[in-house]
C-alpha positions in Angstrom: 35.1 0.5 12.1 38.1 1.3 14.0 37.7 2.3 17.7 37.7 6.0 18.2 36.5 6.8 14.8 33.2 8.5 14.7 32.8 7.7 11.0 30.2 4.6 10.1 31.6 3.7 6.7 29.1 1.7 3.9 32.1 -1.2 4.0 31.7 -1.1 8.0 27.7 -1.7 7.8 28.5 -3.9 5.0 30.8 -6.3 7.3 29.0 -5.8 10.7 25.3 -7.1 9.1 27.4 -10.2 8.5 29.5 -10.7 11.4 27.9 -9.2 14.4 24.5 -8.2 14.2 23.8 -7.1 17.3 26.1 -4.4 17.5 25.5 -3.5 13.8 22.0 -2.2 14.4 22.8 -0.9 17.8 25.3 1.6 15.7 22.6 1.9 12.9 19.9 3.6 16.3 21.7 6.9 15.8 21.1 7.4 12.1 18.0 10.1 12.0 16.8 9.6 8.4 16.9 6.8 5.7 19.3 8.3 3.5 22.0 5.6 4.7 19.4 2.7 4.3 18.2 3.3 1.0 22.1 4.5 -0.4 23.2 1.4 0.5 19.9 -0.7 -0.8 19.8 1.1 -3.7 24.1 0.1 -4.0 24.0 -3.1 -3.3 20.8 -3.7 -5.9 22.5 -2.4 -8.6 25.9 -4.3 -8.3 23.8 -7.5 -7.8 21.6 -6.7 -11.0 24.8 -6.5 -12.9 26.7 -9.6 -11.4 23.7 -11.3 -11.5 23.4 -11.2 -14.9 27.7 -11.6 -15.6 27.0 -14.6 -13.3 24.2 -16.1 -15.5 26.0 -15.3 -18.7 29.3 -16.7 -17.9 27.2 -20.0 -17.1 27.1 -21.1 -20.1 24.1 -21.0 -23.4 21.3 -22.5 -21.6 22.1 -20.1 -18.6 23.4 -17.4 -21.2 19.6 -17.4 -22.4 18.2 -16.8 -19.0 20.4 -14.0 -18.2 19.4 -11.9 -21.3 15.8 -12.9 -20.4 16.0 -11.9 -17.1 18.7 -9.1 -16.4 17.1 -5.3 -17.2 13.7 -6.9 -15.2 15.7 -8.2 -12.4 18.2 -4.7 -11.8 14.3 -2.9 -12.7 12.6 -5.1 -9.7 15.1 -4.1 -7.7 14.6 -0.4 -8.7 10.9 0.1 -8.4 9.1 -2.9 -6.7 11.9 -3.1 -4.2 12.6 0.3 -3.5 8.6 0.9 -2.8 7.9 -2.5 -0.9 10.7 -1.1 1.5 8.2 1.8 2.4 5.2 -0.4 2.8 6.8 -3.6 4.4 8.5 -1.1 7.0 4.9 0.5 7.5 3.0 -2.1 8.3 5.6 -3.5 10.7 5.7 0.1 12.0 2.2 0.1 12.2 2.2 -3.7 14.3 5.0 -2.3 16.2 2.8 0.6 17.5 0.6 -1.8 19.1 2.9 -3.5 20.8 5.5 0.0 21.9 3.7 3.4 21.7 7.1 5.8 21.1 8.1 4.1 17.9 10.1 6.1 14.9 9.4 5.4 11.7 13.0 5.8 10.4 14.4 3.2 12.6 11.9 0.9 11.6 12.5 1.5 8.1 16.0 1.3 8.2 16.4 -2.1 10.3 14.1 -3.8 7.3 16.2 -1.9 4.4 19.5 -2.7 5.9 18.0 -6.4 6.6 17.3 -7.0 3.2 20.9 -6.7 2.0 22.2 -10.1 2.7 19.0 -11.4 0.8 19.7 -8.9 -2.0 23.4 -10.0 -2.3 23.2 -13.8 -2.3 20.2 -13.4 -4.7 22.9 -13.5 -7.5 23.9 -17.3 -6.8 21.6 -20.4 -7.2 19.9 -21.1 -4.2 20.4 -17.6 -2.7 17.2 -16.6 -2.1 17.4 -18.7 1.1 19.5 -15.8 2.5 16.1 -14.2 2.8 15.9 -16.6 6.0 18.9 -14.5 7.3 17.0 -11.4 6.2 14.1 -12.3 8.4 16.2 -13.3 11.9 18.5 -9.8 11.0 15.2 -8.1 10.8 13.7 -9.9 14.3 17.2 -9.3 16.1 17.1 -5.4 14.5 13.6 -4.6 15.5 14.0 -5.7 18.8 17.8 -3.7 19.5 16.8 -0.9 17.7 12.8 -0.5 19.7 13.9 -2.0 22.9 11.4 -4.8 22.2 11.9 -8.8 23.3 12.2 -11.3 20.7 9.0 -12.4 20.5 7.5 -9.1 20.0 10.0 -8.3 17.0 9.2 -11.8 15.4 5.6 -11.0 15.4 5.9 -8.0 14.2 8.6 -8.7 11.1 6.1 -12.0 10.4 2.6 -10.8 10.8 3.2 -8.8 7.6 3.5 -11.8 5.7 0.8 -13.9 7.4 -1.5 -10.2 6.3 -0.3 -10.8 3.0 -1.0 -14.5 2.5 -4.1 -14.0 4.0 -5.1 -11.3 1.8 -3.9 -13.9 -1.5 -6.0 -16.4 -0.6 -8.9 -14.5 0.1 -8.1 -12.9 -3.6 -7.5 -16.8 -4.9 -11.1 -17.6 -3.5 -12.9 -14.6 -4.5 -12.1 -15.7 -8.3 -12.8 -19.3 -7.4 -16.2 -18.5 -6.5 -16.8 -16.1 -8.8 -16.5 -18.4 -11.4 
């Protein structure tokens, strides 16, 4: 983004969430809806479905045979499971987050998990790159707390304690069949 210029381009987001964080989600604050959160999710899912799968393919048989297996579920997880977990993941870390500041939006929480997702969504297409959803977690922690005015600590238990809900809730499931039985 050139100084001066008013305009926050998709390729400026795209470089800032990399390369400096901090100011990437302090210029993300003045967006009012989710339109540019979920474009550029919705994007960025569909060019990594589709090198995703050229990736596998071009891997070689055994890898060939894991890319046709794998290719119309992986761009359709993206699609449906992804697209909805981005409503409920944001919500319950809105819902932690109203506990801990009163005046939250909604939209800005939504949008600092959706835009922190895309480094985990784009390094999903090599091996190994689902540890980029480690970055997605710290973007998320450093978003929550620019974007809500909130310290560290209270944007690392609000981006985590949606997980620790959710393992939680597994292993009473888990246990519930165990003793059922």
């Amino acid at each position: 983004m050139k100084s001066g210029d008013d305009k926050f381009t998709m390729l400026d987001k795209f470089g800032l969430i990399f390369s400096e964080p901090k100011n990437f989600f302090n210029k993300i604050k003045l967006e009012k809806n989710i339109g540019g959160a979920i474009g550029m999710y919705l994007l960025i899912a569909i060019i990594a479905g589709v090198a995703g799968s050229m990736f596998y393919s071009i891997m070689g048989p055994s890898m060939r045979m894991y890319s046709d297996f794998i290719a119309a579920p992986m761009i359709g997880f993206y699609f449906v499971f992804g697209v909805v977990s981005t409503f409920i993941y944001a919500g319950v870390m809105h819902l932690l987050l109203i506990f801990t500041k009163r005046d939250a939006n909604y939209v800005d929480s939504y949008n600092v998990y959706t835009y922190s997702l895309i480094p985990a969504i784009v390094l999903s297409i090599v091996p190994y790159g689902f540890l980029a959803v480690i970055y997605s977690f710290a973007l998320m922690i450093i978003g929550m707390s620019e974007v809500h005015g909130i310290s560290k600590g209270k944007a690392t238990f609000v981006v985590l304690m949606p997980i620790v809900i959710l393992i939680g809730l597994l292993i009473l499931f888990v246990a519930s069949l165990f003793y059922s039985f």
